[in-house]
C-alpha positions, -999 to +999 in steps of 0.1 A: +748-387-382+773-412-371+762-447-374+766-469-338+752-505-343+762-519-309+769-507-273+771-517-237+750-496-212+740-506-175+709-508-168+689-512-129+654-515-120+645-497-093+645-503-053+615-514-033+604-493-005+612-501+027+579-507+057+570-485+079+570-490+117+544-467+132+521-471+157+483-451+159+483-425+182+454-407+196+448-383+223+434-403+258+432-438+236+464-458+242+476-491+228+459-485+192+482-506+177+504-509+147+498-488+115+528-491+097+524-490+053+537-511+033+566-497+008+559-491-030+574-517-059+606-500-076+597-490-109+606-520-140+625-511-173+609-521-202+626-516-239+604-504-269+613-505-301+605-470-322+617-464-362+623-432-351+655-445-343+682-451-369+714-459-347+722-465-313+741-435-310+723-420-281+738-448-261+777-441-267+768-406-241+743-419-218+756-453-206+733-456-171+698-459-168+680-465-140+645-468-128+629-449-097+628-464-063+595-471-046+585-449-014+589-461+022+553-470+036+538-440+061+520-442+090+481-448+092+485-479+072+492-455+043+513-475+017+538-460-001+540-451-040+552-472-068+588-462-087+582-449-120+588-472-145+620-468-172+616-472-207+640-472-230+637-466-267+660-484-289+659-487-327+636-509-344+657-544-352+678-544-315+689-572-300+695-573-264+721-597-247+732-599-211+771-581-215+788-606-190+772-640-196+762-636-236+729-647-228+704-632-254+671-618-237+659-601-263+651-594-301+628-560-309+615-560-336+580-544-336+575-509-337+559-493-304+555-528-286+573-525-249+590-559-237+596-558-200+635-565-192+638-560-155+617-562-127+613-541-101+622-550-063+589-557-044+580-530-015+584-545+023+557-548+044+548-525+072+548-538+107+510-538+106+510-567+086+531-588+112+505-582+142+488-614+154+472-626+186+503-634+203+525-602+193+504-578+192+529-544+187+556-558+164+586-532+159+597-544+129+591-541+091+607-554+057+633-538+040+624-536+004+636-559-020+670-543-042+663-539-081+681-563-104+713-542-122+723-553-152+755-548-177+736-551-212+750-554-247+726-539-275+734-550-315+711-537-341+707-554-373+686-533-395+655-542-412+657-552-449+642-572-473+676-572-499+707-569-493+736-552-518+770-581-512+799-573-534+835-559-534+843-523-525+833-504-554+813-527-572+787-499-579+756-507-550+757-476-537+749-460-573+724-487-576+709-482-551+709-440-554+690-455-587+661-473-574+656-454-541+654-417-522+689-427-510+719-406-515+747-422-503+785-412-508+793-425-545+829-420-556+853-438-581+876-453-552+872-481-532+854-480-497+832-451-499+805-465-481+813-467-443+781-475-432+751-493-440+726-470-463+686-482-466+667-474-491+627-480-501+624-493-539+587-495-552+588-525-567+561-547-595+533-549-573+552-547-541+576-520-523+607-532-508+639-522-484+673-522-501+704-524-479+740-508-493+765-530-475+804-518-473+827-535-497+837-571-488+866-585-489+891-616-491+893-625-452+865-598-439+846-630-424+880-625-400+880-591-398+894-575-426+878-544-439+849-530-431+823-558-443+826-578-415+811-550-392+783-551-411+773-583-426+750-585-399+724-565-408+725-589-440+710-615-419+679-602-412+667-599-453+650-622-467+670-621-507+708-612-511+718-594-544+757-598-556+769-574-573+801-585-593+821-555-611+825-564-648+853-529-651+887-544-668+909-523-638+898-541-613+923-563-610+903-595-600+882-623-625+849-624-623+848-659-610+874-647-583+852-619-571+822-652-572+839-674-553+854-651-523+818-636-519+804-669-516+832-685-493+830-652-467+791-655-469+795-692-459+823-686-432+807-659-413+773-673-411+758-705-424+723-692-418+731-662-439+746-683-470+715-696-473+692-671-481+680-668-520+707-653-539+709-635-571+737-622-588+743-587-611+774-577-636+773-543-632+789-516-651+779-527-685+786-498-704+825-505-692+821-533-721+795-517-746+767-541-738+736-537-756+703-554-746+710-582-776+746-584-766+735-591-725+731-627-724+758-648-707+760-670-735+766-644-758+792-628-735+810-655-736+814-660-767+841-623-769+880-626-760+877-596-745+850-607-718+868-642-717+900-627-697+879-612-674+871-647-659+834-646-677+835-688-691+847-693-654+821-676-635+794-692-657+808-727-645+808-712-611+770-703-615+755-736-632+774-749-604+758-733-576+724-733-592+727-695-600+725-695-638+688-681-640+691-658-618+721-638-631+713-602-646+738-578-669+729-545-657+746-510-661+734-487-632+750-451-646+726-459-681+697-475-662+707-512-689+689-539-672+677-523-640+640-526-648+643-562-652+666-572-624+639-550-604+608-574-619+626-604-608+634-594-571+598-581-566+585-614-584+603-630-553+590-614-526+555-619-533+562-657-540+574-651-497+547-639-490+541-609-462+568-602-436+558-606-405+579-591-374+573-605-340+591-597-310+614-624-295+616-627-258+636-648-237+620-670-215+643-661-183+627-627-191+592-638-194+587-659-165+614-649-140+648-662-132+663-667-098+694-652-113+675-622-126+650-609-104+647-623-073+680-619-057+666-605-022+694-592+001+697-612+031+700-590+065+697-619+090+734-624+088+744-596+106+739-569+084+726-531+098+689-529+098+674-488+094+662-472+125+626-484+116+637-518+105+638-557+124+644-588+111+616-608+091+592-625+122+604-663+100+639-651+111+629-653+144+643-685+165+612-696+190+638-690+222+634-653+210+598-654+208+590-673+239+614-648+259+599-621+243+557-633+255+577-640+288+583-604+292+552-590+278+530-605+298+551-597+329+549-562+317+510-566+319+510-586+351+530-553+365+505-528+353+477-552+369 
């Protein structure tokens, strides 16, 4: 399945019903007066998250959605039925932003909870809600109030608790095809993973999700390789996991590999530099490391380890406050995975339970001029239906004194 973590849909809510004008009519009773309905509310469109969901790739063929219009009011003071409401099932971990303005209105984060995104237009009123003393037969009714369209811009970051940073090729996906169901591309060239992979690890005394993050590289907080695409579903975890890759051919130190991690982390998002970090050598066995042989001190102590940039990268670690949490691990023999796993799970029970919440904004939760309730104006010369006249407030009083005037000449007539 092709992985889509952002698209641009429109979306509209639907169209209030129009009010009836109708008048009662029965056989040898005249005058019975105004019975026009009022129209139904145009259906809203509400987003729900679902984990059924794993991309929004549905979105990239169906780019309009749009909620059902309510029904024009009938006669007999029948009022007519409400649009159906549109929802719209997005994956668990979308974020919803108006597309033109960049205005965020939504994060979705709970499974199954509905969070209402646009309103439906209100239903007019029938004429028999205009008839007073004084006008008694009105011949006019509201036009129904237009549904709110909207362009909207959808980015999923997916749900994890760690997240796998490191160069293309470091060895996360094996890693994490180690401690999880997952079976993600593995292959001995760089950028085999394209697309984020998840996978659920049963931890010491806790279960957690791993993320497989595509290789970064020098300049990918810019847009250079693939890593950029997808360092935002780091942001969501709550630990990062760096994976430096201790094989001789790579071509970079280890203290290289330490630093550019750290400085794209830092220049993409602040926020996401932050979170608790711990750092993994993997590919062990590349060095015939043993369990006694493991520590760094130890490590540092051969020639062989020292041209790969191993003194540097300890300076590099004491430095950032990374020392103690710095594992030697070998994912193809299973060397250190068990521990590295103890120490990660210890972690997330120090946090405590996750707890997801769904973020709304508050133009969405209490209404915005700008969003819903933008009501066409037709006193400015625009053409009314056959059944439709201006609201009685649009009225000047000239037009309602000349109307009485020729009402009740109408009735001194028939006198």
């Amino acid at each position: 399945m092709k992985f889509i973590d952002e698209v641009i849909v429109d979306v509209r809510s639907g169209n209030g019903g129009p009010g009836a004008v109708h008048f009662r009519r029965e056989k040898y009773r005249p005058r019975m007066g105004p019975d026009g309905g009022n129209g139904g509310k145009g259906g809203d469109v509400y987003f729900v998250a679902t984990t059924q969901l794993q991309s929004l790739l549905d979105f990239k063929y169906i780019s309009r959605y749009a909620a059902e219009d309510g029904v024009k009011g009938g006669g007999a003071g029948k009022d007519g039925r409400g649009g159906e409401d549109l929802i719209i099932q997005v994956p668990v971990g979308t974020l919803v932003f108006d597309a033109e303005t960049g205005v965020f209105l939504a994060d979705l984060v709970e499974d199954g909870k509905k969070a209402l995104l646009l309103r439906g237009g209100r239903g007019g009123l029938g004429n028999i809600e205009f008839a007073t003393a004084v006008r008694q037969a009105p011949e006019y009714a509201q036009p129904g109030e237009a549904g709110r369209a909207l362009k909207i811009r959808m980015e999923l970051k997916l749900l994890a608790d760690i997240a796998l940073i490191g160069f293309p090729n470091a060895g996360k996906s094996t890693l994490i095809s180690k401690w999880s169901a997952a079976r993600p591309k593995i292959g001995d060239y760089p950028f085999t993973t394209l697309v984020p992979n998840l996978g659920v690890v049963r931890g010491t005394g806790v279960d957690f999700v791993l993320a497989d993050i595509p290789g970064i590289i020098e300049g990918a907080s810019e847009g250079k390789g693939l890593g950029h695409q997808f360092l935002r579903h780091a942001e969501r975890t709550r630990a990062l996991l760096m994976l430096l890759d201790l094989d001789p051919y790579t071509g970079r130190s280890l203290d290289e590999e330490f630093t550019t991690l750290i400085s794209e982390m830092r220049a993409f998002s602040a926020d996401l530099a932050s979170r608790p970090l711990y750092v993994a050598l993997s590919k062990a066995d590349a060095f015939g490391i043993d369990a006694e042989g493991a520590k760094l001190s130890t490590l540092s102590e051969r020639e062989d380890m020292a041209e790969k940039g191993i003194r540097e990268l300890i300076v590099a670690l004491k430095a950032e406050g990374l020392f103690e949490n710095t594992f030697v691990i070998s994912s193809a023999s299973g060397f250190g995975l068990d521990a590295l796993k103890e120490r990660l799970s210890r972690a997330l029970l120090e946090m405590g339970p996750r707890v997801y919440e769904n973020q709304v904004a508050q133009v969405v939760n209490f209404g915005n001029t700008a969003l819903f309730d933008e009501v066409e104006d037709l006193s400015d010369g625009a053409e009314l239906e056959d059944d439709e006249d201006p609201d009685l407030e649009d009225l000047e009083e000239d037009d309602i004194d000349l109307e009485m005037d020729a009402f009740e000449a109408e009735e001194d007539e028939e006198k």
